[in-house]
C-alpha positions as a Markdown table, in Angstrom:
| # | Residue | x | y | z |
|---|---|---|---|---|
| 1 | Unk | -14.1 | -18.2 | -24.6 |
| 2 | Unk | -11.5 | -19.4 | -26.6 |
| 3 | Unk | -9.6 | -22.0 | -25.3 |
| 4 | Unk | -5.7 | -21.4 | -24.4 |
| 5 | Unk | -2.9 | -23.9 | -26.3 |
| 6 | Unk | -0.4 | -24.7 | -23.5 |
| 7 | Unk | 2.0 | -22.2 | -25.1 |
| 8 | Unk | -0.3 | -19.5 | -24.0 |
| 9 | Unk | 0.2 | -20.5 | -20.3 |
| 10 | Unk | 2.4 | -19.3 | -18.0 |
| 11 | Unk | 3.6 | -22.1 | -17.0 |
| 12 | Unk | 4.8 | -23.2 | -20.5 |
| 13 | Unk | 9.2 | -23.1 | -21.2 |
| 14 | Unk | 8.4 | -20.6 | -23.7 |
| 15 | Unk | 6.3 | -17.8 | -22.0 |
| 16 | Unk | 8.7 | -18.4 | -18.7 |
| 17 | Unk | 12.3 | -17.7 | -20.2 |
| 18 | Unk | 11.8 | -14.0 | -20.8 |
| 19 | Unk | 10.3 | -13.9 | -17.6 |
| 20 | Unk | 13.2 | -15.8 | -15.6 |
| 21 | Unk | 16.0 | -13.1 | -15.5 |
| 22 | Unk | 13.3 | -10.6 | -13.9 |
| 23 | Unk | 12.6 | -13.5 | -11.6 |
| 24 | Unk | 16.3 | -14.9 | -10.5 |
| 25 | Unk | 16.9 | -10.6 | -10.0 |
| 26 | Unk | 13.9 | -10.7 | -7.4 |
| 27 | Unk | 15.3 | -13.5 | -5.6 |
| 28 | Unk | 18.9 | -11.8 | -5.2 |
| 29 | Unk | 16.3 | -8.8 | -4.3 |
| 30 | Unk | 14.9 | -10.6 | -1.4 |
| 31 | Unk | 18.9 | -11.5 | -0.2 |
| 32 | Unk | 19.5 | -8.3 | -0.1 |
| 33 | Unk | 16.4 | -7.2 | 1.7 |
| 34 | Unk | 16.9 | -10.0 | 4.2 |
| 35 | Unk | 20.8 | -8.7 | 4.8 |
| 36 | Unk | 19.3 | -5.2 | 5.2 |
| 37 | Unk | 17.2 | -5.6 | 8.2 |
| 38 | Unk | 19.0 | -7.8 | 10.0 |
| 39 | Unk | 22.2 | -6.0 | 9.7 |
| 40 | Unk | 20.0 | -3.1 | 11.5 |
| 41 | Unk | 18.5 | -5.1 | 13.9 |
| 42 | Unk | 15.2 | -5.8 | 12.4 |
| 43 | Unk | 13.2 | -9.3 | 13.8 |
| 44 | Unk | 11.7 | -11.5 | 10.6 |
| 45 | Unk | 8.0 | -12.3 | 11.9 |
| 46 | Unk | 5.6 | -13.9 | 9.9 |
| 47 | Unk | 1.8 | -13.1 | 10.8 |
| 48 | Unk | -0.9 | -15.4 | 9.6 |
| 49 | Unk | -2.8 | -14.0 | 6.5 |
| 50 | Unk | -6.1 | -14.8 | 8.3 |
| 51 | Unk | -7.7 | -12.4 | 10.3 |
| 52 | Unk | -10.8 | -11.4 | 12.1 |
| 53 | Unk | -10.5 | -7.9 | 9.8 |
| 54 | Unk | -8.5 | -7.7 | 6.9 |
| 55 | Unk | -8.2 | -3.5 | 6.9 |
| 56 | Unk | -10.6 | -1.5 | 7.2 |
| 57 | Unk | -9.5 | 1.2 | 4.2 |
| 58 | Unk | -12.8 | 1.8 | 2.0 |
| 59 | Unk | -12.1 | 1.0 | -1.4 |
| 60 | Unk | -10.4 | -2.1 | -0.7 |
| 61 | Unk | -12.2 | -5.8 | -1.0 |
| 62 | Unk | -10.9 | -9.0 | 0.9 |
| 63 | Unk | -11.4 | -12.6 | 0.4 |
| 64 | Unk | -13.2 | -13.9 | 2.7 |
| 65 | Unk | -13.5 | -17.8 | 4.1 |
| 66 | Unk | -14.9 | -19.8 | 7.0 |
| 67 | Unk | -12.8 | -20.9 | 9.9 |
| 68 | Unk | -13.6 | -24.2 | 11.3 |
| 69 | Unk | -12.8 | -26.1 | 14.5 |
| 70 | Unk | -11.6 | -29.7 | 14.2 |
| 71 | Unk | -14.5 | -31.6 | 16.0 |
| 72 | Unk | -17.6 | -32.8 | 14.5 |
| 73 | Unk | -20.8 | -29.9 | 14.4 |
| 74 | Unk | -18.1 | -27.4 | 16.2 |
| 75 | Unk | -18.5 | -23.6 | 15.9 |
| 76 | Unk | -16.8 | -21.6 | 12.9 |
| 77 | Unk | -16.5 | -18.0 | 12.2 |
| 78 | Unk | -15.8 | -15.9 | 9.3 |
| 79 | Unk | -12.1 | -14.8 | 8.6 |
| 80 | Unk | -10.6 | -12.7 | 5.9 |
| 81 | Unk | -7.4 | -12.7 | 4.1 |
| 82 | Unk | -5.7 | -9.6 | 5.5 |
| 83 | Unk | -5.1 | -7.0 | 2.6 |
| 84 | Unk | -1.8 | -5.8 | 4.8 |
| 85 | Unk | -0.2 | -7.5 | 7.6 |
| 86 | Unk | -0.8 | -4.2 | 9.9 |
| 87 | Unk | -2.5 | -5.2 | 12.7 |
| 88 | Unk | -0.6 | -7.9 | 13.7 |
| 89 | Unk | 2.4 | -6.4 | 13.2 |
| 90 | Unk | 1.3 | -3.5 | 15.4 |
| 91 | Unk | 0.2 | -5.9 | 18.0 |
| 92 | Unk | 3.9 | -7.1 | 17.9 |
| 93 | Unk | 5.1 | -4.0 | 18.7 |
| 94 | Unk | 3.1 | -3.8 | 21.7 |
| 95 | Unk | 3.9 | -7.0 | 22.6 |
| 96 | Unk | 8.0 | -5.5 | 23.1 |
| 97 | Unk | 9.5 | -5.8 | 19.5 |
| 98 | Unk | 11.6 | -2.9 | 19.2 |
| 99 | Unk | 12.1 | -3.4 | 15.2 |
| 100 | Unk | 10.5 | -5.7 | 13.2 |
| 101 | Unk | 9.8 | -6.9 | 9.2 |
| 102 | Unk | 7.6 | -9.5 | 7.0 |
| 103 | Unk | 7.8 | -10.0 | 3.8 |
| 104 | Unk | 4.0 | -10.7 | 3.5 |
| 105 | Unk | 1.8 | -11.7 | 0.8 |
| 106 | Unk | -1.4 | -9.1 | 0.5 |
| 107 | Unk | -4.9 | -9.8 | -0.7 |
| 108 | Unk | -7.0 | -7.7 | -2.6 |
| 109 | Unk | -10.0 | -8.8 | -4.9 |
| 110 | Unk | -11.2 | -7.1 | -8.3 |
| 111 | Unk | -7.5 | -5.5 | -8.6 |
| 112 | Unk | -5.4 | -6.8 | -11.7 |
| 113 | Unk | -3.6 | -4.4 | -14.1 |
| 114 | Unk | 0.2 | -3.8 | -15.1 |
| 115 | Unk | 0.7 | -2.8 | -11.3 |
| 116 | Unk | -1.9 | -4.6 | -9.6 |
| 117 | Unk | -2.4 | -8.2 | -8.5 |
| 118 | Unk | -4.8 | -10.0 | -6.4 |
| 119 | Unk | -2.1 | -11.6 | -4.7 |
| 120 | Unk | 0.9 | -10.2 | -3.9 |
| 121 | Unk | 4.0 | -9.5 | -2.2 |
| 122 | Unk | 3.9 | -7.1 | 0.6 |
| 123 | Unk | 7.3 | -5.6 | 2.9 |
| 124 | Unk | 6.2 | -4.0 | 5.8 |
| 125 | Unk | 8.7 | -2.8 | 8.9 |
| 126 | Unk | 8.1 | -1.0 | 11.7 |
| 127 | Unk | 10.7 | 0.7 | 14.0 |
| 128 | Unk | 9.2 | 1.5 | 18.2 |
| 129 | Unk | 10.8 | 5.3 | 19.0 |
| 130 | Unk | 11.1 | 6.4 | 15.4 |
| 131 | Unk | 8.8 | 9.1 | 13.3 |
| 132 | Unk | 8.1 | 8.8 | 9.7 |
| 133 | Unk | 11.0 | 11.0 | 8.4 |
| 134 | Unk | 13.1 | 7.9 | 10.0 |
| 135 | Unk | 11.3 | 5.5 | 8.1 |
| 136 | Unk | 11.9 | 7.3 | 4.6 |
| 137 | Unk | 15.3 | 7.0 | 5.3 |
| 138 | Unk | 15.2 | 3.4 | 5.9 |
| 139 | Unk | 13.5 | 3.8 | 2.1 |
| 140 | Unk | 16.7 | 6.0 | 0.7 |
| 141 | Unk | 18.9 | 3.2 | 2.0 |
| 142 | Unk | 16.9 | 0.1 | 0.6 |
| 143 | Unk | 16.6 | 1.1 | -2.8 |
| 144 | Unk | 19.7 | 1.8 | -2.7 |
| 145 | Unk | 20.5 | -1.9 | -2.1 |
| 146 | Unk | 17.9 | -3.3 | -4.0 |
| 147 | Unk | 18.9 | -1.5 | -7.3 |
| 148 | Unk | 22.6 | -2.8 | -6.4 |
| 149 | Unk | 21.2 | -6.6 | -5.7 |
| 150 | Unk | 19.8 | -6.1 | -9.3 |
| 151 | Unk | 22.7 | -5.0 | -10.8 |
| 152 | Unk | 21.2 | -2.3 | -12.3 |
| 153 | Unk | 22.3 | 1.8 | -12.3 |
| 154 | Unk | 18.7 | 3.0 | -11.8 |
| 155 | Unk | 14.4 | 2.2 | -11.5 |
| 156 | Unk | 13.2 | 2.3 | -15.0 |
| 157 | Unk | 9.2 | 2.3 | -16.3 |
| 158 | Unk | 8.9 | 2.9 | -19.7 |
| 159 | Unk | 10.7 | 6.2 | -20.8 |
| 160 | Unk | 10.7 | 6.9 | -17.3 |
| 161 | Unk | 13.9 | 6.5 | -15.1 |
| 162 | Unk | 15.1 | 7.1 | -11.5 |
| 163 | Unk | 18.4 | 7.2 | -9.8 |
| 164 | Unk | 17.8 | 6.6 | -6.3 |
| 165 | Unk | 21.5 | 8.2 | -5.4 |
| 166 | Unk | 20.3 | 11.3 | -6.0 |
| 167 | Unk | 18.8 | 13.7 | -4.4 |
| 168 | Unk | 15.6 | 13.2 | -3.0 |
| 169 | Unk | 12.4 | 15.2 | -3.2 |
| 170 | Unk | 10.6 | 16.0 | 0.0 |
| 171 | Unk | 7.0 | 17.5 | -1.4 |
| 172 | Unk | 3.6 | 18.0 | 0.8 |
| 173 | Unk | 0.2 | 16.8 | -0.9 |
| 174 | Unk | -0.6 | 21.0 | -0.5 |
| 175 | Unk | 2.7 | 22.0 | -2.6 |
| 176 | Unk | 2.4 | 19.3 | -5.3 |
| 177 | Unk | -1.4 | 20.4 | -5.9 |
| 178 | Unk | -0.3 | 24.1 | -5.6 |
| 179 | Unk | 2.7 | 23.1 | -8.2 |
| 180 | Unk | 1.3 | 20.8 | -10.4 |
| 181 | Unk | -2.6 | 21.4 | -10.1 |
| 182 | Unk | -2.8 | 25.1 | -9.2 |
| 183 | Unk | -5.1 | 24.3 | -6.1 |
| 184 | Unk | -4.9 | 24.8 | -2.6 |
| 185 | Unk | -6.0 | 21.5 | -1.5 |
| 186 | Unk | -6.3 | 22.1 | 2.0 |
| 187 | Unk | -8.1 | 25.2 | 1.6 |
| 188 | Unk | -11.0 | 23.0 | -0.1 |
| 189 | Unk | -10.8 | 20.8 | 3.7 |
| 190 | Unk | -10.6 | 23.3 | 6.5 |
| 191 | Unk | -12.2 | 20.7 | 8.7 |
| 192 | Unk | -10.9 | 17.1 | 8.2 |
| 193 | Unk | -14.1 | 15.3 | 9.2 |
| 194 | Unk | -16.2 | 17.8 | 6.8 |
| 195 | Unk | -13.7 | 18.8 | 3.9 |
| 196 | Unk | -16.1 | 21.0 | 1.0 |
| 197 | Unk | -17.0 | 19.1 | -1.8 |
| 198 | Unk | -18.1 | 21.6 | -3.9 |
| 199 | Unk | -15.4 | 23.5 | -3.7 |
| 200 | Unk | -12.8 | 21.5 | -4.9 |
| 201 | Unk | -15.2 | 20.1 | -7.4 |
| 202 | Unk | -15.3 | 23.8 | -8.9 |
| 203 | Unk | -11.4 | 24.0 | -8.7 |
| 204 | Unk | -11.6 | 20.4 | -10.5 |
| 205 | Unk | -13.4 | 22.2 | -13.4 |
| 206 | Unk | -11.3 | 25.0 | -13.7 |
| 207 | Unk | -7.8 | 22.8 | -14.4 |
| 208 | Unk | -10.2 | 20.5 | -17.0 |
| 209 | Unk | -10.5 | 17.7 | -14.8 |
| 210 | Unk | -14.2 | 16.2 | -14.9 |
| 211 | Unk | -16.1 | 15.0 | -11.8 |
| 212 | Unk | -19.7 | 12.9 | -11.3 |
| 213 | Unk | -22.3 | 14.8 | -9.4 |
| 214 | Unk | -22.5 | 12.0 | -7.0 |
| 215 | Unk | -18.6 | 12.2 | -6.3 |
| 216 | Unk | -17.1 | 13.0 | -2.9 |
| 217 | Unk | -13.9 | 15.3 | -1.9 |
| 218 | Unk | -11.9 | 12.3 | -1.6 |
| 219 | Unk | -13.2 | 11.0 | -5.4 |
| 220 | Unk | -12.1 | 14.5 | -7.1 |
| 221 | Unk | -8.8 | 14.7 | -4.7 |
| 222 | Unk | -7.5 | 11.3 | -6.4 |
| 223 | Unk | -9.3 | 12.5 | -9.8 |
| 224 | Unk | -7.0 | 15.6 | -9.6 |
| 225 | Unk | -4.4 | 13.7 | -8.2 |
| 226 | Unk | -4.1 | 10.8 | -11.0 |
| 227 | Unk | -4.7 | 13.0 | -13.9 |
| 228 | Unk | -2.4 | 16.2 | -13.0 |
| 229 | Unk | 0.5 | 14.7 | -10.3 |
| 230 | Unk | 1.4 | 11.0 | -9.6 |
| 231 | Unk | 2.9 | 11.1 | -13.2 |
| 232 | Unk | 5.3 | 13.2 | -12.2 |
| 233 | Unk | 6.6 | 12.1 | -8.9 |
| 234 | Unk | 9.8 | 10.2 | -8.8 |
| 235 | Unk | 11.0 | 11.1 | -12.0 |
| 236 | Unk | 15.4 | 11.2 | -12.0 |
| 237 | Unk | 14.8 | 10.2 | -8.3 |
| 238 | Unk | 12.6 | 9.4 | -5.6 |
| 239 | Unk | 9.8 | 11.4 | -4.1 |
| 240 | Unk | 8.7 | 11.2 | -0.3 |
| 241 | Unk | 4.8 | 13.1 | -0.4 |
| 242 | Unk | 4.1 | 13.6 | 2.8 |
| 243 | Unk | 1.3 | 15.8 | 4.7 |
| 244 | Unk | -1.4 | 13.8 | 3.6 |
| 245 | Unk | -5.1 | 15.5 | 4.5 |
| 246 | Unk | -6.1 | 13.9 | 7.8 |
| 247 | Unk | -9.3 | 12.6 | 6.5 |
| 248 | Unk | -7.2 | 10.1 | 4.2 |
| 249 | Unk | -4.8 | 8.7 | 7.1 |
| 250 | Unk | -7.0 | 6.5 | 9.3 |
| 251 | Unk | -4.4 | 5.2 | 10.9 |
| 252 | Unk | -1.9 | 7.6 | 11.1 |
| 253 | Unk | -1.3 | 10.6 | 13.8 |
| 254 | Unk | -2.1 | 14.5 | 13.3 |
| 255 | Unk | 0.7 | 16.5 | 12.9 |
| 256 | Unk | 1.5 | 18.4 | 15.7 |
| 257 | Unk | 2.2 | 21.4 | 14.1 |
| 258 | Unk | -0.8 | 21.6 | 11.4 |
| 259 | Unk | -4.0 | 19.3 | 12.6 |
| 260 | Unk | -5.4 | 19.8 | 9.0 |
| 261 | Unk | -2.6 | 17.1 | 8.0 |
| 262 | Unk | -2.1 | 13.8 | 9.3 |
| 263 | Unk | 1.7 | 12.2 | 9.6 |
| 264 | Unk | 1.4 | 10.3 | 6.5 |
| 265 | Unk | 3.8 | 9.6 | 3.4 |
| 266 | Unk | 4.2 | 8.0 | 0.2 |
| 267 | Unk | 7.0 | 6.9 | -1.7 |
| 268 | Unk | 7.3 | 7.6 | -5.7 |
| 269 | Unk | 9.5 | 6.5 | -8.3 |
| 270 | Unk | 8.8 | 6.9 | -11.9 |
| 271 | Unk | 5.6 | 7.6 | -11.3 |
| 272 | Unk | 4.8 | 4.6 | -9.2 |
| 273 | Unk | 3.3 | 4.6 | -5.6 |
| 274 | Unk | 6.4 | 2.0 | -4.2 |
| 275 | Unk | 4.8 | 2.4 | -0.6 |
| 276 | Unk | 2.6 | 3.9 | 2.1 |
| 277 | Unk | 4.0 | 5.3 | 6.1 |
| 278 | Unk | 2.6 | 6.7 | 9.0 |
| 279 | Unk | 3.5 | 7.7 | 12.2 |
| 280 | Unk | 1.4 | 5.5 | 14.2 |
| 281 | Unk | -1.7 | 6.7 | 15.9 |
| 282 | Unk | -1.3 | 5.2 | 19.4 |
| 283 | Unk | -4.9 | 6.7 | 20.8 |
| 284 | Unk | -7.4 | 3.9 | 20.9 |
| 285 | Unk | -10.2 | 5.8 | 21.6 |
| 286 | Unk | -9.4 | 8.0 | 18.2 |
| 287 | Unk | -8.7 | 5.1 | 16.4 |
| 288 | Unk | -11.8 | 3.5 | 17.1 |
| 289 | Unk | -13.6 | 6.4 | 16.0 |
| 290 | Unk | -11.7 | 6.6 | 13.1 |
| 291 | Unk | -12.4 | 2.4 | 12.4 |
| 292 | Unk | -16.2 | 3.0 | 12.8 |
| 293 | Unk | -16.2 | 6.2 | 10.2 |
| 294 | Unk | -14.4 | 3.9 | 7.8 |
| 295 | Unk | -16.8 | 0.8 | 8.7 |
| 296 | Unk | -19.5 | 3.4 | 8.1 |
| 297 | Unk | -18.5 | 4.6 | 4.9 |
| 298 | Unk | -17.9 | 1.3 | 3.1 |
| 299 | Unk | -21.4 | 0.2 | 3.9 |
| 300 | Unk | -22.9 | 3.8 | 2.5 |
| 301 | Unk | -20.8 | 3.3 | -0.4 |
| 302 | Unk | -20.9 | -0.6 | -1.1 |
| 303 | Unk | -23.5 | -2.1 | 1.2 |
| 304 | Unk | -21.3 | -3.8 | 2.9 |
| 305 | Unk | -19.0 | -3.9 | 6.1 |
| 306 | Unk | -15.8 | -5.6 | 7.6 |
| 307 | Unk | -15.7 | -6.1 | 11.2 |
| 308 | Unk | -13.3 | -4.2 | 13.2 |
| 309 | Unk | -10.5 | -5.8 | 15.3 |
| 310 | Unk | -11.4 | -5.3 | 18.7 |
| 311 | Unk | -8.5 | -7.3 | 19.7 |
| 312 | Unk | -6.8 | -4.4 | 17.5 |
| 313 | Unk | -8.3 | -2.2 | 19.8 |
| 314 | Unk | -7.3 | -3.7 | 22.7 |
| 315 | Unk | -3.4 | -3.6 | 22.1 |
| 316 | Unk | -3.5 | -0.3 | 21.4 |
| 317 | Unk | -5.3 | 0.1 | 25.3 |
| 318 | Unk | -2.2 | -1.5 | 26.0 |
| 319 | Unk | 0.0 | 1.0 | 24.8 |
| 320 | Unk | 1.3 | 1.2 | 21.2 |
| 321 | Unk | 4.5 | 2.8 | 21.4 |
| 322 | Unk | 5.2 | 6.1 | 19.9 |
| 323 | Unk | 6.8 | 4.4 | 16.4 |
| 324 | Unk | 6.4 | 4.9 | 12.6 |
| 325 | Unk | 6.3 | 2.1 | 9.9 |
| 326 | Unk | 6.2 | 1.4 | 6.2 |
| 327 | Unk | 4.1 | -0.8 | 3.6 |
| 328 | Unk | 6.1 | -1.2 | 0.8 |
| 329 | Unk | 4.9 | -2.8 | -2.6 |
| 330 | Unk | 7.8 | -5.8 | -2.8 |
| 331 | Unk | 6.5 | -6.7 | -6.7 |
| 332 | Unk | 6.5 | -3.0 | -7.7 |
| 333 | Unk | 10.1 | -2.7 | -6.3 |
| 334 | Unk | 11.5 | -5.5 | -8.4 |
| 335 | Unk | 9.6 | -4.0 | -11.8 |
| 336 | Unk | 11.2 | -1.3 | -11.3 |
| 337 | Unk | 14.9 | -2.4 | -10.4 |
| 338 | Unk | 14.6 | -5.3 | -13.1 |
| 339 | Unk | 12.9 | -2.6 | -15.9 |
| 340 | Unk | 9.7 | -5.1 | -16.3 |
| 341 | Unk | 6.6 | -4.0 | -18.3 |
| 342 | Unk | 4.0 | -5.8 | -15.8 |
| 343 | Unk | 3.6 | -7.2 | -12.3 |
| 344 | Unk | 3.1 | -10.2 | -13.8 |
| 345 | Unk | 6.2 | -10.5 | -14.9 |
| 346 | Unk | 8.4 | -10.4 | -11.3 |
| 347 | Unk | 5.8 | -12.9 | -9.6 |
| 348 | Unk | 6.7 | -16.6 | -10.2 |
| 349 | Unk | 3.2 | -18.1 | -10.6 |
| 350 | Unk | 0.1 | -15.5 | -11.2 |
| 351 | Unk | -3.2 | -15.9 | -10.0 |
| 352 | Unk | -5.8 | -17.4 | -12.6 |
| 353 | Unk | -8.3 | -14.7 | -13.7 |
| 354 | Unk | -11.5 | -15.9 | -12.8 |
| 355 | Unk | -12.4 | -16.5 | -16.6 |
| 356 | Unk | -9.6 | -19.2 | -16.5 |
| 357 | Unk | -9.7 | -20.6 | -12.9 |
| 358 | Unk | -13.9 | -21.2 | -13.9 |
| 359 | Unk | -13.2 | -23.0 | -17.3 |
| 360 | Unk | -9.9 | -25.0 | -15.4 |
| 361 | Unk | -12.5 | -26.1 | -12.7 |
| 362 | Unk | -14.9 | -27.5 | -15.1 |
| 363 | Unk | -12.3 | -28.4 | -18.1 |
């Protein structure tokens, strides 16, 4: 590998200045999120980014370390950094915090590309007596203020804009398949815990989307998903999908109405996942069960398995209060508000790929 001059660093005047007016907007960003919550009512908390589990969703891998007492030959234990603050905040609200936020940094290993970072900056808020449709509210008024913190008319990516003034798009998973896919998704998952695979791997076919012989439901619903929808949500303004399949919301309550779905929601703009809601699942016992079909899947498909958070578990025994809450992707929001090409160019100092970070070891 070719070694870098230190004009190819980040680091370096040159490389920063284009970078510094996306930067100084996400500071004024952050102000303005600050001023938001508190003028609502909303507790800072910081959470510490090690913990016993770090989220138990399958796809995702952690970074793991050793925790060690400070006396000589003492016991240690394996900890992880968390990949959202969740669990803690959750525990919080058990604890009696009516409303709460953290602007958090995430972990997440093997994910770098224009929107991904291995590090990054997560807003999470959660609101004791509120459902989800609350919290995309919270969402219509934030973006609001953080496009106007920016100084900036509208969320642009690429040839893609969105004014978040406008009206906004309420669309279920089943109508933006049925509109954009010409499936009926949830007839392909009658049952949640045994959706049919081949099914919706023939439907896959039909609209020219290619699946692997070894692919589950969930593999061909985000196959479907990527290649025929998410391009298309958020565009002139902001999408709430909601209704998510209740396989795919581990942590998230059925709806009442249709137990097929599950009381999740994400928000879209230009085509961009900005953030992921629930309405919390307060039952431990189903949340358990839900934890140890995760736990067990991860293993079948990676070998390998995270612990689960008894002490989680134990809150929740408690009494989780019926409440709704938000992860929001803080990095994405500023690209979007400041126009930027790449995560990379909103976050003051990126992680080293593992190519540099090995030769700057050793160099």
């Amino acid at each position: 590998m070719t070694e870098p001059t230190a004009a190819q660093r980040w680091w370096h005047p040159d490389r920063f200045a284009p970078r510094r007016r996306h930067l100084e907007r996400r500071g004024a960003i952050a102000r303005a999120t600050r001023r938001f919550f508190d003028a609502r009512g909303f507790a800072e908390v910081e959470t510490p980014a090690l913990q016993v589990s770090p989220g138990l969703e399958p796809h995702l891998e952690a970074f793991a370390t050793e925790l060690k007492e400070p006396f000589f030959d003492g016991p240690s234990a394996r900890l992880y950094l968390h990949t959202s603050p969740e669990f803690a905040m959750k525990k919080l609200l058990v604890a009696g915090l009516p409303r709460l936020y953290q602007i958090a940094h995430g972990f997440r290993n093997g994910e770098r590309s224009a929107t991904h970072h291995p590090e990054f900056t997560m807003l999470e808020w959660y609101r004791a007596g509120a459902s989800w449709r609350d919290i995309a509210l919270d969402c219509t008024a934030l973006l609001v203020a953080a496009l106007e913190a920016a100084g900036r008319d509208r969320f642009v990516r690429g040839a893609l804009a969105c004014d978040p003034t406008a009206r906004w798009e309420y669309l279920s998973v089943a109508e933006a398949f049925a509109r954009h896919a010409d499936i009926d998704i949830l007839a392909t998952a009658p049952d949640p815990l045994a959706p049919d695979t081949h099914r919706l791997a023939r439907e896959a076919a039909r609209t020219g989307v290619w699946t692997g012989a070894r692919d589950q439901w969930e593999d061909i619903f985000f196959r479907i998903f990527i290649q025929k929808i998410e391009g298309r949500l958020g565009v002139g303004a902001p999408c709430v999908l909601h209704d998510y399949p209740a396989s795919m919301a581990a942590l998230a309550r059925r709806n009442a109405d249709d137990p097929r779905v599950a009381e999740r929601f994400e928000l879209y703009a230009c085509g961009l996942e900005l953030g992921n809601g629930f309405g919390e699942l307060t039952d431990g016992a189903e949340q358990r069960r839900r934890f140890e079909a995760d736990v067990a899947r991860k293993e079948a498909l990676y070998g390998y398995r995270y612990p689960i958070d008894s002490d989680f578990l134990a809150a929740l025994g408690v009494g989780l209060p019926e409440s709704a809450g938000i992860a929001l992707g803080f990095d994405r929001l500023v690209m979007l508000a400041t126009g930027a090409a790449a995560i990379e160019d909103v976050i003051w100092a990126p992680v080293a790929t593992a190519a540099e970070a090995a030769r700057d070891r050793t160099g």
